[in-house]
C-alpha positions in Angstrom: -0.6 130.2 38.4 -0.6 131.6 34.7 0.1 135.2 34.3 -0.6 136.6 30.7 0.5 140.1 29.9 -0.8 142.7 27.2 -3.1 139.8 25.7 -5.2 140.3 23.0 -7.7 138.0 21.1 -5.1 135.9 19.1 -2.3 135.8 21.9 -0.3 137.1 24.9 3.0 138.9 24.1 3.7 137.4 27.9 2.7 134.5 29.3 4.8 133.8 32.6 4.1 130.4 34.5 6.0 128.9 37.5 8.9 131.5 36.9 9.2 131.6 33.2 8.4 133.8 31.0 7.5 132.9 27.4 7.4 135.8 24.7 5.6 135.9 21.5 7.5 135.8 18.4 9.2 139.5 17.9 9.6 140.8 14.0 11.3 144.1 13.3 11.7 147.4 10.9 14.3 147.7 8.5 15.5 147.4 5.2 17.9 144.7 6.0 17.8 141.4 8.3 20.7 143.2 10.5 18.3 146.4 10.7 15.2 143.8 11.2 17.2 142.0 13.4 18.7 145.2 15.8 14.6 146.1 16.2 13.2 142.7 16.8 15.6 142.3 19.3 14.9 146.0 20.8 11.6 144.9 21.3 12.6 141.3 23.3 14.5 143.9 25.5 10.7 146.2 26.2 8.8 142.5 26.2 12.0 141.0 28.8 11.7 144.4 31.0 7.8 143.9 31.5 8.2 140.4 32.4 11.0 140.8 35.1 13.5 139.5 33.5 16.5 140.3 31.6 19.3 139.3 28.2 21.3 137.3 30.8 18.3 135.3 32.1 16.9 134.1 28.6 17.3 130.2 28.3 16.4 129.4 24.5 15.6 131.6 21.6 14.3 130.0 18.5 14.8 132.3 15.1 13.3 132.1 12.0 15.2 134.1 8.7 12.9 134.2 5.5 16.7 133.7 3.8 19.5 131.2 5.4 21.4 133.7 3.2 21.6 135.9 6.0 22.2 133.8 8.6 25.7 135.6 9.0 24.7 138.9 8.8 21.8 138.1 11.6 24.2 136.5 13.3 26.5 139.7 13.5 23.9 141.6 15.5 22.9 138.6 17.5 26.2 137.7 18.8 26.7 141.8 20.0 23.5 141.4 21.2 23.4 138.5 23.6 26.0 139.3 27.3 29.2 137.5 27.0 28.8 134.0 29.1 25.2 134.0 28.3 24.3 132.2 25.3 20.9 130.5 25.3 20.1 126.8 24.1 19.2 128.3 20.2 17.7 127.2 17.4 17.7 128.6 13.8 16.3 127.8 10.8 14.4 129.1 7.3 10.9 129.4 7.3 8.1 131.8 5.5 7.6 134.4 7.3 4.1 135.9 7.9 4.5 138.7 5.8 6.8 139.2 3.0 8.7 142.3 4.0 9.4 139.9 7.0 13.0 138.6 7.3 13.2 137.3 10.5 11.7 136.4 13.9 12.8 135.2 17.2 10.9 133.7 20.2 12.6 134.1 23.4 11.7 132.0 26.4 13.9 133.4 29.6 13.4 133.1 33.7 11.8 135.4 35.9 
């Protein structure tokens, strides 16, 4: 069974299915891509609460930065971010972003 939460006409921000839950791509707030980055990630936190799930349960995240300029300085705030002994399979790489204000987004795909 497929179980899509607060869904809309273009997409789900959940879609859950045989224990997994897949989140829509998360932007954030902010001046900078660490700002962006802390708020994005604020909002997995909301998206991984209404699914059931949790930080420590997320199995890949895939990020986009408008910039590979600041793939450090995103990567400050990840690393705090994610609980020690639980890094997920990742991915990262440069891409334009859907607005340009936008400097990075991350998709998050974690078990329920």
């Amino acid at each position: 069974m497929i179980e899509r939460l607060e869904t809309g006409i273009r997409m789900s921000k959940i879609v859950k299915h045989n224990g997994v839950a897949y989140l829509c791509g998360q932007v954030g707030n902010g001046e900078t891509v660490a700002d962006q980055t802390r708020d994005c990630l604020s909002r997995v936190d909301t998206l991984l609460k209404k699914a059931g799930s949790s930080r420590e349960n997320i199995l890949q995240a895939i990020i986009w930065v408008a910039d590979m300029t600041d793939f450090d300085e995103m990567n400050e705030v990840w690393d705090v971010w994610v609980p020690d002994d639980h890094a997920p399979a990742r991915a990262c790489g440069e891409a334009r972003l859907a607005r340009p204000e936008l400097k990075v987004e991350i998709i998050v795909t974690a078990a329920c």
